[in-house]
MILOFI-181158 format. One record per residue (C-alpha): residue number from 1; residue in three letters; x, y, z. Coordinates in steps of 0.1 Angstrom, whole numbers, plus 5000, padded with zeros to 4 digits. Layout:
# residues N
NUM/ALA/X/Y/Z
...
# end
This chain:
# residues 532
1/UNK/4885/4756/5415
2/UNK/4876/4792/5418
3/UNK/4841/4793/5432
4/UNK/4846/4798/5471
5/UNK/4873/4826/5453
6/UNK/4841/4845/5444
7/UNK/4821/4867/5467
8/UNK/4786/4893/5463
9/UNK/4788/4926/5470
10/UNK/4768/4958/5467
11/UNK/4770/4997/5469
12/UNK/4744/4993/5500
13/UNK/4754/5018/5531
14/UNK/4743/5011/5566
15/UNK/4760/5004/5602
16/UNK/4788/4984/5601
17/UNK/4796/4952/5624
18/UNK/4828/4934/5628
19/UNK/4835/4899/5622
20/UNK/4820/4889/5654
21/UNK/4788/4912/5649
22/UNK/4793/4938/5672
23/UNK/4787/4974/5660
24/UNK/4817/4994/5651
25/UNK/4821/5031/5664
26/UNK/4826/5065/5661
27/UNK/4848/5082/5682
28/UNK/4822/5100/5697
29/UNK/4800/5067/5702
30/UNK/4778/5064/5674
31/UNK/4775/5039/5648
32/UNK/4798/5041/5620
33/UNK/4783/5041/5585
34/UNK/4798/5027/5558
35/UNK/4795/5006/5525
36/UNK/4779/4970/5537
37/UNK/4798/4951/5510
38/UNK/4791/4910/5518
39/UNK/4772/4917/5550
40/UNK/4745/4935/5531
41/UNK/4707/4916/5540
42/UNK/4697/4921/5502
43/UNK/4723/4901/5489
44/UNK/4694/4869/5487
45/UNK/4681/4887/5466
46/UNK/4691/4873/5427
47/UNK/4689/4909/5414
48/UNK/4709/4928/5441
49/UNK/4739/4936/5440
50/UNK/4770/4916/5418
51/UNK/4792/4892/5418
52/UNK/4835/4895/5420
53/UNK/4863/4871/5418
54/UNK/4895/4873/5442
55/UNK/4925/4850/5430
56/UNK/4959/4846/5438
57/UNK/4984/4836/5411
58/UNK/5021/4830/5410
59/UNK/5044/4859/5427
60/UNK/5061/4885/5415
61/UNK/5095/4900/5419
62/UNK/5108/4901/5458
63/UNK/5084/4867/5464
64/UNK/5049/4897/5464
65/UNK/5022/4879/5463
66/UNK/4993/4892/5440
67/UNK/4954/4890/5439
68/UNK/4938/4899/5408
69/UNK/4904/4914/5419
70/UNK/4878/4920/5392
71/UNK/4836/4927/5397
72/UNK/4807/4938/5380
73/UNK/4795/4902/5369
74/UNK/4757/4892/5368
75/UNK/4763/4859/5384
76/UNK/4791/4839/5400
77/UNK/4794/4817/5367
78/UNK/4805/4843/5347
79/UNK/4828/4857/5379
80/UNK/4842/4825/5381
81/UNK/4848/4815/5342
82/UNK/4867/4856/5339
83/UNK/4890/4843/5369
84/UNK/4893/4812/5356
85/UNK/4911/4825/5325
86/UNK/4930/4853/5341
87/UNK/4946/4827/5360
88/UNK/4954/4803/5332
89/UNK/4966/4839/5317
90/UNK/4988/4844/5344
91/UNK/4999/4808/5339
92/UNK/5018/4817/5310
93/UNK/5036/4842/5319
94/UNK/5014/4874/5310
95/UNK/5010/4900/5335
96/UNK/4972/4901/5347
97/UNK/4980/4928/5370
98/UNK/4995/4956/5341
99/UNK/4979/4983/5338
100/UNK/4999/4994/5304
101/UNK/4973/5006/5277
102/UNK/4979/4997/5241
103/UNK/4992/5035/5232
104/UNK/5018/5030/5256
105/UNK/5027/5000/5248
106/UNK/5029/5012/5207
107/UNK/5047/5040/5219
108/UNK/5075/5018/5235
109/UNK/5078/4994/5210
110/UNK/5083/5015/5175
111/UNK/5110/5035/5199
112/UNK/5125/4998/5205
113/UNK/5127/4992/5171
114/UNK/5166/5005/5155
115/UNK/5161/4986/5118
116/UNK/5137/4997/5101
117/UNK/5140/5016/5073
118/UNK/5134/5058/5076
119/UNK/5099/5055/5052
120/UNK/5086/5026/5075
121/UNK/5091/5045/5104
122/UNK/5072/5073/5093
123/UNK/5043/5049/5081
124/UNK/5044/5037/5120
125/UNK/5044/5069/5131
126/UNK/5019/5079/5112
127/UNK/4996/5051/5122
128/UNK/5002/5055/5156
129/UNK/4990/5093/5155
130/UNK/4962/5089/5132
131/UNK/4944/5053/5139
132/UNK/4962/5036/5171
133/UNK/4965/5061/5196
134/UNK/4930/5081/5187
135/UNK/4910/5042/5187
136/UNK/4930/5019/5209
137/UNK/4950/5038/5226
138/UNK/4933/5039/5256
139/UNK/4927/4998/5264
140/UNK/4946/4981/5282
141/UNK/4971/4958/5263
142/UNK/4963/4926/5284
143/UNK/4921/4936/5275
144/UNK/4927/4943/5238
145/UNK/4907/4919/5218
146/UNK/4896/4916/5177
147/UNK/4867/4934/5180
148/UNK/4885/4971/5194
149/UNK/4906/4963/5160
150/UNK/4877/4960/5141
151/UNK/4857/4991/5156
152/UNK/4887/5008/5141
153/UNK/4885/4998/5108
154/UNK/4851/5006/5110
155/UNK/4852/5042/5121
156/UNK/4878/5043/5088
157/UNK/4852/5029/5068
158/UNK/4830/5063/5082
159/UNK/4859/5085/5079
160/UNK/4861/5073/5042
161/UNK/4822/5079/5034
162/UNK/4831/5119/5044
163/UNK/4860/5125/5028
164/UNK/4843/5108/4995
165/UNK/4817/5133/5001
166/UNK/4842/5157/5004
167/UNK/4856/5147/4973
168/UNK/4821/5152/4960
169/UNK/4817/5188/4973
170/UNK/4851/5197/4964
171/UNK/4847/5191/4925
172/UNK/4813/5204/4925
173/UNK/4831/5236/4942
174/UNK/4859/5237/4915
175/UNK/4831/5234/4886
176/UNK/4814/5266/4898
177/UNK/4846/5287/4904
178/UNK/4856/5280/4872
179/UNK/4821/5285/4855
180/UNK/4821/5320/4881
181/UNK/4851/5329/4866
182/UNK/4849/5324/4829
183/UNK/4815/5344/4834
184/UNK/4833/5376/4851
185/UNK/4859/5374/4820
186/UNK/4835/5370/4794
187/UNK/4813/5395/4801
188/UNK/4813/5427/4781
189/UNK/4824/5459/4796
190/UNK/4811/5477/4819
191/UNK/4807/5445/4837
192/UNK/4782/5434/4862
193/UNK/4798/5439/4894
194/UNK/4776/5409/4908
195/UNK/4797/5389/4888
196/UNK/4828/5391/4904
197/UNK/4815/5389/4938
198/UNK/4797/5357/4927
199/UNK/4832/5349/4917
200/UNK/4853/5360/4950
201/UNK/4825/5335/4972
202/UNK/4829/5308/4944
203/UNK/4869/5309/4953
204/UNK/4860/5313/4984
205/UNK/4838/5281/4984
206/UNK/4866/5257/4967
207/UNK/4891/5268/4995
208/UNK/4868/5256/5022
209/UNK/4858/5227/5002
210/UNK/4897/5215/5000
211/UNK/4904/5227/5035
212/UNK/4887/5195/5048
213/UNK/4902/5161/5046
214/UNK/4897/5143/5012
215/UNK/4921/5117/5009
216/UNK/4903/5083/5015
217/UNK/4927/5055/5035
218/UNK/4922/5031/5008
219/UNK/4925/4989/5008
220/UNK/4964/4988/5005
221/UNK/4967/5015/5035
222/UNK/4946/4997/5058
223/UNK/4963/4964/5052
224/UNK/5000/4981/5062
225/UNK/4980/4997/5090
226/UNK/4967/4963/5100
227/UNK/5004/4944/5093
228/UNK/5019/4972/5116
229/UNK/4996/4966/5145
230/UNK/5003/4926/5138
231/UNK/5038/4931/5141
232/UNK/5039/4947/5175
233/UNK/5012/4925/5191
234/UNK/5031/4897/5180
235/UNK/5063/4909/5193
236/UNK/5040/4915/5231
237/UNK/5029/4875/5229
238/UNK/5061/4864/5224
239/UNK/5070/4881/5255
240/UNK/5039/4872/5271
241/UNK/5023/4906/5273
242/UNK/4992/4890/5257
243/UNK/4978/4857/5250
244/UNK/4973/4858/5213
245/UNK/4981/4885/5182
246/UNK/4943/4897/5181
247/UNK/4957/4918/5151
248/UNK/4960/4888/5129
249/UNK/4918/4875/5136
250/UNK/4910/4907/5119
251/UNK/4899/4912/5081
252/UNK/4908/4944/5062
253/UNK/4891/4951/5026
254/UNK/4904/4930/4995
255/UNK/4934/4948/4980
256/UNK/4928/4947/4944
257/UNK/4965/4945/4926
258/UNK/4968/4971/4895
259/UNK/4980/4952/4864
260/UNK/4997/4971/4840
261/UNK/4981/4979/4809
262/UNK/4994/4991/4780
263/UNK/4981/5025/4761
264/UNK/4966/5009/4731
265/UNK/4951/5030/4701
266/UNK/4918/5024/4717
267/UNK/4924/5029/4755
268/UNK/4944/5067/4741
269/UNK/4906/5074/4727
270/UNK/4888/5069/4752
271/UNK/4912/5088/4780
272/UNK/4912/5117/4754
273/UNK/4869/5118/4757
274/UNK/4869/5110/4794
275/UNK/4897/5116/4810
276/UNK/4899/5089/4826
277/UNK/4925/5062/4830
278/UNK/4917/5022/4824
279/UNK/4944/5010/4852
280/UNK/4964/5029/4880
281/UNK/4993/5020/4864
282/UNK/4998/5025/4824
283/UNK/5027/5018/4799
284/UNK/5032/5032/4769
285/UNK/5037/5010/4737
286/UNK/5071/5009/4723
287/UNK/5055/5036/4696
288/UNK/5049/5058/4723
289/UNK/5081/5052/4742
290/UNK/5101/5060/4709
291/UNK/5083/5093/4705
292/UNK/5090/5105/4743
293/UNK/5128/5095/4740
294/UNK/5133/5113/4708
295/UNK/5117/5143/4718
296/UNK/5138/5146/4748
297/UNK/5172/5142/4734
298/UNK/5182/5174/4742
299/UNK/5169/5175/4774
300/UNK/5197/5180/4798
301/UNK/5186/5147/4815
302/UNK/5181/5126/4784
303/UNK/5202/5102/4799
304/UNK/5188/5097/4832
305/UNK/5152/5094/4808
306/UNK/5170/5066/4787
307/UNK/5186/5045/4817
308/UNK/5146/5046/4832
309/UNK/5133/5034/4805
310/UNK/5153/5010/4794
311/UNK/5171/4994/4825
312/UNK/5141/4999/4849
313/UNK/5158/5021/4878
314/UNK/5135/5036/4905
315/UNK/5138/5073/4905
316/UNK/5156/5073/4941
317/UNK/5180/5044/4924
318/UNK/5189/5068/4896
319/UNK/5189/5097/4920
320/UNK/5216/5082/4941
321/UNK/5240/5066/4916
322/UNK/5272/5072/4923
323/UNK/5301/5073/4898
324/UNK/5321/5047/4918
325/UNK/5286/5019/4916
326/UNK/5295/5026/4872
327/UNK/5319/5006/4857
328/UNK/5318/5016/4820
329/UNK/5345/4996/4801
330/UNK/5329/4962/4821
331/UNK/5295/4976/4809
332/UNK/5276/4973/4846
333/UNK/5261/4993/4874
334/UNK/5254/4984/4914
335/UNK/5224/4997/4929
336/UNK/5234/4998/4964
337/UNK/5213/5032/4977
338/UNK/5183/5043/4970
339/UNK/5172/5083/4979
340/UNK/5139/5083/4998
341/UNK/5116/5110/5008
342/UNK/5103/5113/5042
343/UNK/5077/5146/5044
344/UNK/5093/5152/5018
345/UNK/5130/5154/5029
346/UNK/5154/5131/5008
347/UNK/5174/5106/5029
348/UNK/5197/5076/5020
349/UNK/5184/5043/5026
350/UNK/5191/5008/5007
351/UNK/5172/4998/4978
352/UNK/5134/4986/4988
353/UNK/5135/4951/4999
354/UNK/5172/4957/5004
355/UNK/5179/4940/4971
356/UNK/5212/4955/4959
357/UNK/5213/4943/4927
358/UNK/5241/4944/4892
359/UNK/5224/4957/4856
360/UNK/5241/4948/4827
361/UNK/5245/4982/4802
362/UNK/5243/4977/4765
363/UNK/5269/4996/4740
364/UNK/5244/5026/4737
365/UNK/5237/5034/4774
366/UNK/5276/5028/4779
367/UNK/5284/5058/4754
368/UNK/5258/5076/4764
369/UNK/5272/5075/4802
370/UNK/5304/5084/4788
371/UNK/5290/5113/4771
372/UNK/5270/5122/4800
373/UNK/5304/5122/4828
374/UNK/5325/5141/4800
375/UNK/5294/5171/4800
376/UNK/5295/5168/4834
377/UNK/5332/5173/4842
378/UNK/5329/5207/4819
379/UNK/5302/5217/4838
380/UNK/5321/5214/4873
381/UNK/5351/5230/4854
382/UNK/5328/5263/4846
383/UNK/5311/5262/4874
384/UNK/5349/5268/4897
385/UNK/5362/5291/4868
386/UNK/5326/5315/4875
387/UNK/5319/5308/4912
388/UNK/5346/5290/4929
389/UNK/5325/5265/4942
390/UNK/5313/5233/4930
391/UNK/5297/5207/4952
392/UNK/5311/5168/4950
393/UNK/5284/5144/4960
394/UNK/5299/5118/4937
395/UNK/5262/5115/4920
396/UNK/5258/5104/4882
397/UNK/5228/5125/4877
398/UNK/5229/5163/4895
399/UNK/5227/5198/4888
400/UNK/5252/5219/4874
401/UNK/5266/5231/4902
402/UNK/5270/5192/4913
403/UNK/5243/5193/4942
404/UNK/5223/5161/4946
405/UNK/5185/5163/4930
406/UNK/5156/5158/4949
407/UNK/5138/5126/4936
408/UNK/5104/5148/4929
409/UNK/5122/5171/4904
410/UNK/5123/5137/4881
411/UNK/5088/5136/4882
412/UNK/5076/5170/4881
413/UNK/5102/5172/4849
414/UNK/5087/5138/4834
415/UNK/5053/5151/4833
416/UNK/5063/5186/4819
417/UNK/5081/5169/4793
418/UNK/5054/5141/4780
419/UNK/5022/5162/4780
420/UNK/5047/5184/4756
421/UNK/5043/5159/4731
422/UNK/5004/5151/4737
423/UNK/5012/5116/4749
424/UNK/4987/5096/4773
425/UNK/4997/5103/4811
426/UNK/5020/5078/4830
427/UNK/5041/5083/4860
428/UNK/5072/5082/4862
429/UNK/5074/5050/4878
430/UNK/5053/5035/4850
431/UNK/5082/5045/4827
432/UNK/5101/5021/4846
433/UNK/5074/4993/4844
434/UNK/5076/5001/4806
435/UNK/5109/4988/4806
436/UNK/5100/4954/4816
437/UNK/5071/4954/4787
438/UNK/5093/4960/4761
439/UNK/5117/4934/4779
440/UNK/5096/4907/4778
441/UNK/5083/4919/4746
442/UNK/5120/4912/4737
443/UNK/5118/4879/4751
444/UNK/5137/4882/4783
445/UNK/5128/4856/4805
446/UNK/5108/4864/4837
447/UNK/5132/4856/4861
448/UNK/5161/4881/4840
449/UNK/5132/4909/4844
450/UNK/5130/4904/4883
451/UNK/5165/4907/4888
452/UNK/5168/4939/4867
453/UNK/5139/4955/4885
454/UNK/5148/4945/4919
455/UNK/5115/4931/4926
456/UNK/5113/4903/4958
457/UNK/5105/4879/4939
458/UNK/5090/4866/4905
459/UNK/5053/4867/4915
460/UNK/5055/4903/4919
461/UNK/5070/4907/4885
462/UNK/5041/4883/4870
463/UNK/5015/4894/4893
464/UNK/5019/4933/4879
465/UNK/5026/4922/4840
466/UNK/4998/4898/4836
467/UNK/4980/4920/4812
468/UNK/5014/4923/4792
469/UNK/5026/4890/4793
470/UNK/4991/4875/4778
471/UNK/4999/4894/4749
472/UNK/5034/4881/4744
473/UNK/5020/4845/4748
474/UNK/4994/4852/4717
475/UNK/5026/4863/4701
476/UNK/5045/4831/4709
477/UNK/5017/4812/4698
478/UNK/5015/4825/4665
479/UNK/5053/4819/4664
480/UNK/5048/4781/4671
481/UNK/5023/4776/4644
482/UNK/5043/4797/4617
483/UNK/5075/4770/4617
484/UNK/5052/4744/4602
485/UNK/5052/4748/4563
486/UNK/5015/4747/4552
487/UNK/5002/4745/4516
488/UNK/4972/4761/4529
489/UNK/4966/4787/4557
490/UNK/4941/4788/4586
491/UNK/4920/4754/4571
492/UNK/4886/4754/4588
493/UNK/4875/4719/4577
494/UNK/4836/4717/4568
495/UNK/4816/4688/4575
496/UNK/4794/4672/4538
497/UNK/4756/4664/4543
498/UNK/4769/4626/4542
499/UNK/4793/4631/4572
500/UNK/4766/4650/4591
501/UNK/4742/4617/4591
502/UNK/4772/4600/4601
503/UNK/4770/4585/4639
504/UNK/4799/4601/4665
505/UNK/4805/4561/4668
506/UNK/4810/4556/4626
507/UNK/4829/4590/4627
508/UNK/4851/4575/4652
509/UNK/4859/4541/4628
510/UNK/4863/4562/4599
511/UNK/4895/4572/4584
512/UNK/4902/4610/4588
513/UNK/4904/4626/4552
514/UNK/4935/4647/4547
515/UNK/4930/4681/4552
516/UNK/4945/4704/4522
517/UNK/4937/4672/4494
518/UNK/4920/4705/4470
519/UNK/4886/4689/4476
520/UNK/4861/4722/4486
521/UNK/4838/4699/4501
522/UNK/4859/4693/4530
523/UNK/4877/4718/4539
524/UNK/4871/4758/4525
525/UNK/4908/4783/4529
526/UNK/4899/4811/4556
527/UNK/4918/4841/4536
528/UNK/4945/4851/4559
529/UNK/4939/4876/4587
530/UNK/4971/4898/4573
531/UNK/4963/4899/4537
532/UNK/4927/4911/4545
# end
């Protein structure tokens, strides 16, 4: 269909002719020079020159026609298999002839885009300036194709390996500053003056080391970098700006899902010789939970500690609770705001997943609340009676002066707090995944803990309390088995030296002897596991 559409041509200069062969002029009479294109003698020749394609497809606005050109193929199968597809491209509907690159393209469609929420935007924005624009920004949209997505990942893969190296360098850095140092300070006066220039150059050192980029763009990054891209290439085939979302051929590295884990006796000894965590994300035991709450009771925001932990708020939830979301005497709260940070600026968003959602409040948390707004009202009171000023933002939890908190002050106050007490580290956000252990500790069903939490659905919930939920079934196992009255506990039944010559088929047409009959050549007690 397209093969007397393509034509050979080379770079070749030489006289030029015109159609009917005659020699083309100067204006002073000599023969013009120019590129011989198809007229060039060495075309015969299989290794001169190559070969191009010339279409036309379907016109554009004011009836223009068009002619995609294209060259630079080996032979006039290839030219003609490229303008084959460009046409049945143009076909359906997407512009052969644009010349829009995929960083404009980006660019135009996150400004297009008026609902997302102010911390996705910033992710987009962020992955436009640091992956999209630097790697693809430069290809055309209509030539983008899976493997430009995948030369991206790839060049993060490399970025990774440096910034682990980095890493690397960095701690090696921070272990000789601090050997540098406690060497200066424990040396005995006079002291060597070498030693705190070895010192200055060691501090010197660990500021270079974390002046370059550590911070690895782990599994779970590169699959919202990888979702982003997906989203806007599949908004361009829907309008026919591409043939296919190449975004979506691609594979990112296996997100491995943290599962809560709970700090056991064990777990607690081994962080204490090593440092080092067992999960990402870690819940204290009931125990430890206990011994947090009580030594923060006189914390100014030892309420605000106690709704976390036992109602599961996010800290921008509890951060923007307003009075009017509390109704006290019917024992509830709405979450209907959430404050986020964007580069570190608090703004007012909906709840993630925009699941506004109603929490039930049991009689201690309403009292406390009730305590809480009494304390609070005295403190706007002073506050007018000293300054004259006291700022209403309506909030449950602020500061004395009644100025909104920014959600990082929970956190940074969380930490202070716990390590006061020498308990294993969580964040702040564990604290509320605590309060879904001891929920379904309490046996809440699943589906009652979703809601609470907010989570999209229930396989989020299950998916993050696996670990937790395994041990409530052990628990509910052992419940089972203790409503059935036994004379005997845990009966093992042992097998005599006239059973054991028994065939499985005799076995089978034998009557079963009945366990707990006091004969101890059947069946021995296994001393229970408590007693012991």
């Amino acid at each position: 269909m397209f093969k007397d559409k393509t034509y050979q041509r080379c770079a070749c200069k030489g006289p030029l002719t015109d159609k009917a062969g005659k020699p083309i002029l100067n204006e002073d009479g000599t023969r013009k020079i120019g590129y011989l294109e198809k007229r060039c003698p060495k075309l015969k020749r299989r290794d001169h020159g190559s070969w191009y394609y010339s279409i036309e497809i379907p016109t554009g606005p004011g009836g223009k026609r068009r002619h995609p050109k294209k060259g630079g193929f080996k032979t006039q199968d290839q030219a003609a298999a490229a303008a084959a597809k460009v046409y049945r491209d143009a076909q359906a509907g997407v512009d052969v002839l644009s010349d829009e690159t995929v960083g404009e393209y980006l660019r135009r469609w996150l400004d297009n885009q008026h609902d997302l929420k102010a911390t996705t935007r910033n992710g987009y924005e962020d992955y436009l300036r640091l992956y999209f624009t630097p790697h693809l920004g430069h290809i055309k949209l209509r030539e983008l194709r899976p493997r430009h997505i995948e030369e991206m990942f790839t060049a993060i893969q490399a970025e990774n390996r440096v910034k682990e190296n980095n890493q690397e360098a960095a701690q090696l850095a921070r272990e000789a500053e601090k050997k540098a140092g406690a060497a200066w300070r424990d040396a005995i006066a006079p002291r060597d003056p070498q030693l705190r220039k070895t010192w200055n150059e060691a501090k010197a050192a660990l500021k270079a080391a974390h002046a370059r980029p550590r911070r690895q763009t782990g599994p779970a990054t590169q699959h919202r970098i990888k979702m982003g891209l997906s989203s806007a290439l599949e908004d361009a085939r829907k309008r026919r700006m591409v043939t296919d979302n190449w975004a979506a051929l691609v594979r990112t590295p296996r997100i491995r899902k943290a599962k809560a884990l709970e700090w056991t006796a064990t777990r607690v000894e081994a962080w204490r010789n090593t440092g080092k965590k067992p999960s990402p994300v870690m819940v204290w035991t009931p125990e430890q939970t206990g011994t947090f709450l009580d030594s923060v009771v006189y914390d100014r925001l030892y309420v605000l500690w106690v709704i976390i932990a036992f109602l599961g708020l996010r800290r921008g939830e509890a951060c923007a609770l307003p009075w009017s979301e509390v109704e006290l005497d019917a024992g509830v709260i709405h979450i209907t705001e959430e404050i986020v940070t964007v580069a570190y600026e608090p703004h007012s968003d909906t709840p993630k997943s925009d699941n506004i959602r109603d929490i039930a409040l049991d009689e201690d948390t309403v009292a406390l609340l009730r305590w809480w707004r009494v304390l609070q009202e005295a403190e706007k009171n002073e506050w007018l009676e000293t300054t004259g000023e006291w700022t209403e933002s309506g909030r449950v939890f602020t500061l004395e002066d009644g100025t909104e908190y920014h959600p990082q002050f929970f956190s940074d106050r969380f930490e202070r707090l716990y390590k006061k007490v020498d308990l294993p580290p969580i964040r702040l956000h564990d604290l509320r995944h605590g309060s879904a252990t001891l929920a379904l500790r309490a046996g809440v069903a699943m589906v009652a803990v979703q809601r609470r939490l907010g989570h999209s659905s229930i396989r989020v919930t299950s998916d993050i309390y696996t670990t937790v939920l395994a041990e409530v079934e052990r628990e509910a196992a052992e419940a089972t088995v203790s409503v059935v009255p036994r004379a005997r506990k845990r009966v093992i039944p042992q097998p005599t030296a006239e059973n054991e010559s028994t065939t499985q088929e005799e076995q089978q047409d034998e009557p079963e002897e009945e366990l707990g009959s006091g004969h101890s050549d059947d069946a021995r007690d296994v001393p229970d596991q408590d007693a012991a």
